[in-house]
N, C-alpha and C positions, 0 to 999 in steps of 0.2 A: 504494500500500500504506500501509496505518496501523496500529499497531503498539497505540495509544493503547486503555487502558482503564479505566476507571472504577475508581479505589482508592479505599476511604474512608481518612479520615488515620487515623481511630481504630486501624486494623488494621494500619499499615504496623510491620513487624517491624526489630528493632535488624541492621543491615547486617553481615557480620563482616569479608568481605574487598573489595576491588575488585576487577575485571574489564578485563582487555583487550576489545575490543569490536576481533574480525577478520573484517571484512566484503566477502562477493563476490558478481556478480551471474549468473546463466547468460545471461543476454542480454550477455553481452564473455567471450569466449573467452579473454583476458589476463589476466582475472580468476576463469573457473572453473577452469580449468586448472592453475596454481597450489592453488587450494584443491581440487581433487582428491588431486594430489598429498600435499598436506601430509596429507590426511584417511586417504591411505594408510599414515600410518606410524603408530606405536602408540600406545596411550593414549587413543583417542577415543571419545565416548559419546554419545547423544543428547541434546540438553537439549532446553529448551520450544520446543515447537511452536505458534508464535501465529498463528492468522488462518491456517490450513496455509503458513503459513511455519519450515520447520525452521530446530533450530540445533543446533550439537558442540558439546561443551567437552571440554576438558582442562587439567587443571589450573585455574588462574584464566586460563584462555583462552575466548571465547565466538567461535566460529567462527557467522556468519549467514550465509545462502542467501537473496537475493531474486531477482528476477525483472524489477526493475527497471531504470532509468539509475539510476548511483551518485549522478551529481550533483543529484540532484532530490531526494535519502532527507535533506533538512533531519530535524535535533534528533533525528538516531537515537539517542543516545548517551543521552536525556533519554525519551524513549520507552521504550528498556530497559529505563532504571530502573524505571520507574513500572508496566512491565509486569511484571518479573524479579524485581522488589525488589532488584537489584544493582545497585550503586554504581561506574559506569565510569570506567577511570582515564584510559585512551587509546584510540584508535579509529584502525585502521590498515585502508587501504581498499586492494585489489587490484583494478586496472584495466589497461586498453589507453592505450596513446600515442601520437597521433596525429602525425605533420611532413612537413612539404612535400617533406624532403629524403628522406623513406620508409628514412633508414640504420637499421637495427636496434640498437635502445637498453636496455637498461634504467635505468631514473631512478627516483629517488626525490626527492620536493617539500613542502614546507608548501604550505596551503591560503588562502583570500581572497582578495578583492576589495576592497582598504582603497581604491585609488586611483579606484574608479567615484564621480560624482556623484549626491545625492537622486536626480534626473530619468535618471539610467542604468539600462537595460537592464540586469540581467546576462545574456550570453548560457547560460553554463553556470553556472549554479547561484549561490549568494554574495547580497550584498546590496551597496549602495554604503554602504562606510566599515568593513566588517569583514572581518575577520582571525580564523581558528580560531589560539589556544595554539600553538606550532611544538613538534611531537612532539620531544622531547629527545633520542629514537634518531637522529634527521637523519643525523648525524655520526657515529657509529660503524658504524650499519649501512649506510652510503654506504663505507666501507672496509671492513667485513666483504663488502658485495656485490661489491667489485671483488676482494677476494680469493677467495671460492664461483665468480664469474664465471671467472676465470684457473685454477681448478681443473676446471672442467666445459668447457674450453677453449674458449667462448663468445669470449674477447677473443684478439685482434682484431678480431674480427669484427661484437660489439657493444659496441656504447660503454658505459660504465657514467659516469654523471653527476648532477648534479640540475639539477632543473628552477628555476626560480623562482616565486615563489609566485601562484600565481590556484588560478582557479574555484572553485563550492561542492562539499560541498553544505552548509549552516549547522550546525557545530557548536560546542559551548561546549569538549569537553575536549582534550588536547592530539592534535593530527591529524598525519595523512600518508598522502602517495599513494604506491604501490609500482608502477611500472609495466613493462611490458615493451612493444616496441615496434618498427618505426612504421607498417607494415602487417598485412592479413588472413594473410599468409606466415607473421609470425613471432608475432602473437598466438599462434598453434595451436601453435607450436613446443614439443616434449615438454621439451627440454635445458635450454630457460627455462626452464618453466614450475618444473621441476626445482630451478633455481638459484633461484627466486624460494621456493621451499617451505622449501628450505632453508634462507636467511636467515632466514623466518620460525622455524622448530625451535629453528635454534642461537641466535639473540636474543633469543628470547623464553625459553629456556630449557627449551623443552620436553622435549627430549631429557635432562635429567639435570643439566646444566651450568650455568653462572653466566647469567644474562640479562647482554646486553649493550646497553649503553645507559640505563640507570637510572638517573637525574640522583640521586635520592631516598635511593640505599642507596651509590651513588657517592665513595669518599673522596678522592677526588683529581680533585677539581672544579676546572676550570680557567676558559677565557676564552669565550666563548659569541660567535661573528658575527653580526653583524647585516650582511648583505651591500645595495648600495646603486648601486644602476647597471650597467651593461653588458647583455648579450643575454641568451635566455631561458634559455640553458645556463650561464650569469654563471660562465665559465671563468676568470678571476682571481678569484673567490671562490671555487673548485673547488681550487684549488691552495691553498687556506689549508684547504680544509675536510676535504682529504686528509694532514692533518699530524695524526699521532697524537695525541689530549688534545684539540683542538679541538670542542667543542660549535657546535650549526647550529641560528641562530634562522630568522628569517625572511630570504628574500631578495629585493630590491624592484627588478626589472629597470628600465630606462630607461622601458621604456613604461606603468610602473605608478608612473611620475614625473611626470605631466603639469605640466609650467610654462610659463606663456604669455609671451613674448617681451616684457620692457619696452619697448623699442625707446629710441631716442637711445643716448648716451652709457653704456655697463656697465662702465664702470671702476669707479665706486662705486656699481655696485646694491647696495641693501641686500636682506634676504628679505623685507620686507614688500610689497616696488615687487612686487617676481615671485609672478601669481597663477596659480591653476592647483589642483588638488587633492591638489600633490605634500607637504605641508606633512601634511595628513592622514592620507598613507596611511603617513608617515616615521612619526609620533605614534603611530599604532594597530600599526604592524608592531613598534615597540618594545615598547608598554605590555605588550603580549601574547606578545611574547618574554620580556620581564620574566616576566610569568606565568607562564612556564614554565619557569622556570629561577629559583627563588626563592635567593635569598642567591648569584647569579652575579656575574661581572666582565663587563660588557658592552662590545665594542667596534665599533663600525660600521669597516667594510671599503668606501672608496668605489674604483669601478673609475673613475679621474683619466682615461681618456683614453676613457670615452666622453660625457663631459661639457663646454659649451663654460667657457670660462671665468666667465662671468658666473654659470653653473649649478650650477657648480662653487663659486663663492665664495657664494650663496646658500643653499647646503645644508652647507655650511662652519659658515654665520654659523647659520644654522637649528638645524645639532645642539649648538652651544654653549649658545645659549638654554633647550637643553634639557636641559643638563647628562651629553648622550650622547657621549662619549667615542670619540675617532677610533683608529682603529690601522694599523699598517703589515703588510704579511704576516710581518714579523720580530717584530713584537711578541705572534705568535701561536706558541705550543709545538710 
């Protein structure tokens, strides 16, 4: 699908508001289902139909219907524009989640592939060396979901967590996945799909109330994570990012750390001895956090015991250099 069409500049008209950009696909049951839902409660209207692709709105909300894989819809957010003439703030995508262990999940995650090299593959969508903006809701709506979740009596039964950050599909504004999960059981699940719609309503504000999670209109702007090691649920950074006030940038599991073994003597590796692509995907998951979080307090969160020592002291020395500021889970609100 291409969305893309031919504007001249002369004509493009003064923009008044931005747009959420809330997008789902009928090809993932995870994700039309949800936006069924959501589409059932009040307010909704048709907006532009492009290329017969529909779309809702409500409010500064832009509900899209493709027909696609998510992670392949590169620069939707940029295509909008250019199509809509609306100026997109955030781009919040509703999918399935896939895991070996098949436990029934909902997660939500920042997007990128900062740690793939030039000559890598991505398998699902991304580029090597980039990072989407880490959507600023991260962190509120990961405790607003565990609360909607506990209310629709979902928990125990599903885990409400986040993910760490990968796959695409390439976007410039700030992202996030919303997913439910880990099989074709519980994609189709009505009670999810329910609790996922509803997170959307009440954060977004649709229903009447304050939106939650707004870095921008936010006055009590606190400390923002920059999560940094352990597995792909980075549950020591889960326990920081379920403390009320805490903002969620990006999080950079172990294996989106590649570092190649110096070998001899690692008492005194320094970071330049240790190569690997892990230096790159730290720099981009920051700068881009940064971006998204303009005038924040940044603190990288290293998970110390899935790292060995020498890895440990080279991402030590690495965020110094970078003048990225370490913290403890107590040094978090």
């Amino acid at each position: 699908m291409d969305l893309r069409l031919p504007i001249s500049l002369n004509s493009q008209r003064e923009w008044e508001e931005m747009v959420t950009l809330l997008v789902a696909t009928t090809a993932d049951p995870a994700s039309i289902g949800p936006a069924s839902s959501l589409l059932a409660m009040p307010g909704w209207h048709p907006g532009p139909t492009i290329q017969d692709i529909p779309s809702f709105a409500n409010r500064d909300v832009r509900l899209l219907k493709l027909e696609t894989r998510l992670v392949k819809e590169d620069h939707l957010d940029k295509r909008w524009e250019e199509v809509a003439e609306e100026p997109v703030d955030e781009v919040i995508f509703l999918s399935k989640h896939v895991a070996a262990s098949t436990r029934p999940a909902l997660t939500i995650h920042p997007i990128g592939t900062p740690h793939l090299r030039e000559d890598e593959i991505p398998l699902a969508g991304g580029r090597p060396g980039w990072a989407a903006p880490p959507n600023p809701r991260i962190g509120p709506w990961l405790r607003l979901l565990k609360t909607i979740a506990e209310s629709h009596k979902l928990v125990p039964e599903f885990e409400v967590t986040l993910e760490a950050t990968h796959h695409g599909p390439l976007t410039s504004s700030p992202t996030m996945f919303v997913e439910i999960g880990s099989t074709e059981e519980y994609w189709k699940r009505q009670d999810a799909a329910q609790a996922i719609a509803r997170l959307v309503w009440e954060g977004l504000g649709l229903g009447g109330g304050v939106a939650i999670g707004d870095w921008k209109r936010d006055e009590n702007r606190s400390k923002v994570l920059l999560g940094i090691g352990g597995g792909h649920y980075v549950p020591r950074h889960m326990d920081i990012a379920m403390k009320d006030g805490v903002w969620v940038g990006h999080l950079l599991s172990g294996y989106s750390l590649p570092m190649e073994d110096p070998g001899g003597s690692k008492k005194q590796v320094n970071a330049e001895d240790v190569g690997g692509a892990w230096r790159e995907a730290i720099r981009v998951a920051f700068e881009t956090t940064r971006s998204a979080f303009p005038g924040g307090e940044f603190l990288a969160h290293l998970d110390h015991k899935s790292f060995k020592s020498w890895q440990r002291n080279a991402i030590t020395q690495f965020l110094a250099e970078q003048n990225i500021n370490i913290g403890k889970p107590a040094d978090f609100p």
